[in-house]
N, C-alpha and C positions, 0 to 999 in steps of 0.2 A: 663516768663511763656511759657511753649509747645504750640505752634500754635493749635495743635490737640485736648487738654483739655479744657475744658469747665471753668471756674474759679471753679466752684462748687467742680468739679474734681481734679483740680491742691486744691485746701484747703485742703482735704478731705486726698489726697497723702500726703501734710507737716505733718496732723495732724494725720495721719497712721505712717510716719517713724518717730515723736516726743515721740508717745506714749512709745517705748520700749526704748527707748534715757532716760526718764525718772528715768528706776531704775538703769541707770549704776554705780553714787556715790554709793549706796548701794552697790551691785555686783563688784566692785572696791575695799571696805572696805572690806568686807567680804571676797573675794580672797586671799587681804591681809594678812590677819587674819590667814585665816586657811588654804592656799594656791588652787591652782586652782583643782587638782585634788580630794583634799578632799570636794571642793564644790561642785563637783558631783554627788558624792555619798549620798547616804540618811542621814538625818540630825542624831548626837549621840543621843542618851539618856545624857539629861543634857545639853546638845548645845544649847545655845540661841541668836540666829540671829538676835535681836535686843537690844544686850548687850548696844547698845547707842539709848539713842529716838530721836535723829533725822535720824537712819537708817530705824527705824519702821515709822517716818514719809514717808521716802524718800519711803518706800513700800506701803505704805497707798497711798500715790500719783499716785504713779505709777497705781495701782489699782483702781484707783477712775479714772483717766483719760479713762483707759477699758472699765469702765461701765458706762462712759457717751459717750465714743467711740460708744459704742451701740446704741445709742440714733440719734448721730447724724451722724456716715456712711449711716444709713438706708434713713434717709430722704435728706442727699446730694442724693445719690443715686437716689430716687427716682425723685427726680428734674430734674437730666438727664436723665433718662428714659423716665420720660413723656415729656421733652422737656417744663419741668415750667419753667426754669432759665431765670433769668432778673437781673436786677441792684441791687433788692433789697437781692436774694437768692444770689448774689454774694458775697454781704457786710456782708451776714450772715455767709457765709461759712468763708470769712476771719475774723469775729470778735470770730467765737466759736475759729478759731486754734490761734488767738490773744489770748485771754482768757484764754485756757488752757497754753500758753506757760509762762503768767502770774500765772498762780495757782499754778502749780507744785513746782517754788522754793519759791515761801511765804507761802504753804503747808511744804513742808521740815522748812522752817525758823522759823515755830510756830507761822506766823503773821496771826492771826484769821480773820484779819477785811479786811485784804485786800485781802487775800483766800477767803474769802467768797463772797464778791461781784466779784473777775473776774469768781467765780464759776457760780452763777443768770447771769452774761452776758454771760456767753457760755450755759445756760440752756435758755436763752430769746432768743439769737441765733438761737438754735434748736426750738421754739414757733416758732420764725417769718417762718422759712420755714415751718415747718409743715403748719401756715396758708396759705401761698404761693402757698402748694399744692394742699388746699380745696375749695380755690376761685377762 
């Protein structure tokens, strides 16, 4: 880890360049598919981007790690701002980017049960700091 980053910091960075790491299977397929140039351009009439459901999973993923990104950049953040971080905001920061790095391919895999609990641990994650920062 950076001498210079706080732990809360260095998580918060993994779990910033993991997020878009995410839809690359998709974006990979898809290039494939209909080659790169044409991926640029505006989608046809009749074009359907998730011609396979585990690409519309691997998008689903990708997008759900976004909007819980929201959730918890703000309050790493805030932890280093106000100077809260301790032992416990640390464990938290590494358990959400744990958590998510878990979701994403048992998300893509269609494993319900175990996507759904690393989800509650990276959302219990983001609970503990948020209390971290109130008390």
């Amino acid at each position: 880890m950076a001498s210079t980053l706080s732990s809360e910091i260095y998580w918060l960075v993994l779990t910033t360049i993991m997020t878009p790491l995410i839809i690359v299977p998709y974006a990979s397929v898809r290039i494939a598919k209909i080659s790169f140039l044409v991926a640029l351009k505006s989608p046809l009439p009749g074009d359907d981007p998730f011609e396979k459901s585990w690409a519309h999973r691997a998008y689903r993923a990708h997008m759900n790690a976004i909007e819980n990104l929201a959730i918890f950049a703000p309050l790493a953040l805030a932890v280093q701002i106000t100077g809260s971080g301790n032992d416990v905001t640390a464990i938290a920061c590494a358990t959400y980017f744990w958590a998510r790095l878990v979701h994403a391919p048992f998300y893509i895999l269609k494993t319900p049960y175990i996507r759904t609990f690393a989800w509650m641990v990276g959302l219990g994650a983001c609970f503990v700091l948020a209390y971290q920062l109130l008390v």
